[in-house]
C-alpha positions in Angstrom: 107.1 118.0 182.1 103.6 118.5 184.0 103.0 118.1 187.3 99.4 117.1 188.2 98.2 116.9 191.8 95.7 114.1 192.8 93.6 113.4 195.7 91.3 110.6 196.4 89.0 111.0 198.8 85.8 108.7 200.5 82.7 109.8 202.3 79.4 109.5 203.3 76.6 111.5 201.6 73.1 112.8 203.2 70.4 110.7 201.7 67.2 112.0 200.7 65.4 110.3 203.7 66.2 110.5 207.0 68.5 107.3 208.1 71.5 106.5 209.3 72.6 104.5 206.6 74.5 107.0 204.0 75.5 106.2 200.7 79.8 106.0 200.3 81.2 108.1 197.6 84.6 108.5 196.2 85.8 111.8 195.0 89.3 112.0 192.5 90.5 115.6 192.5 93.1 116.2 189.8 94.9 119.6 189.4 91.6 121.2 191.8 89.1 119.8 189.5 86.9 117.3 192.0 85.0 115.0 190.4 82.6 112.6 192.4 81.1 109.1 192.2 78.9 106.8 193.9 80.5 103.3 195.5 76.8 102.1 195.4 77.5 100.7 199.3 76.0 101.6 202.0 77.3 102.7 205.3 75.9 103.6 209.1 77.0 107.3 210.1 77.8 106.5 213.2 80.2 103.6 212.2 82.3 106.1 209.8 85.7 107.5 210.4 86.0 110.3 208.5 89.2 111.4 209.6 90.7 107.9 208.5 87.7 108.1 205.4 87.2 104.5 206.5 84.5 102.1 208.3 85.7 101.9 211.7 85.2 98.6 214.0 86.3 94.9 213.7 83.2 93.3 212.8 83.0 91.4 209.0 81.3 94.0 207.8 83.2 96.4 208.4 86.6 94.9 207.1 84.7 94.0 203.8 83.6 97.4 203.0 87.2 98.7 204.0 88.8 95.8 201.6 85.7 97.4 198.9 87.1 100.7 199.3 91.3 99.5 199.5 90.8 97.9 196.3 88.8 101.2 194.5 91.5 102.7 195.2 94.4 100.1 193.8 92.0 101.0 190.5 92.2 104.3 190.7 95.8 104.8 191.1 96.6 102.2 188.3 95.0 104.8 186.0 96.8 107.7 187.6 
């Protein structure tokens, strides 16, 4: 049998303007090929955690983008 590795991954990349508003995306790596997408949301840079690839803070907003990006990633391992 196979063995396939998998990684899922979310960050924030550079726009073409200067802002701090970044566009998320969500990257699948399987077996070292990455693959990336676009989220289509919007995030500040200086509200990002990268290390926990999450929007930090307690605020409304920030909980709905993490529940966005939770349930990307429900989808993505149902596929897997």
């Amino acid at each position: 049998m196979l063995e396939q590795s998998f990684g899922l991954t979310f960050f924030l990349k550079n726009s073409s303007k200067e802002s701090k508003e970044r566009i998320i995306y969500l990257r699948v790596t399987v077996d070292g090929v990455p693959r990336e997408t676009s989220t289509k949301r919007k995030w500040d840079a200086t509200r990002w955690n990268q290390k926990l690839e999450r929007a930090s803070g307690t605020k409304e907003d920030a909980k709905a983008t993490n529940l966005f990006l939770d349930s990307l990633a429900a989808k993505v391992n149902q596929y897997r």
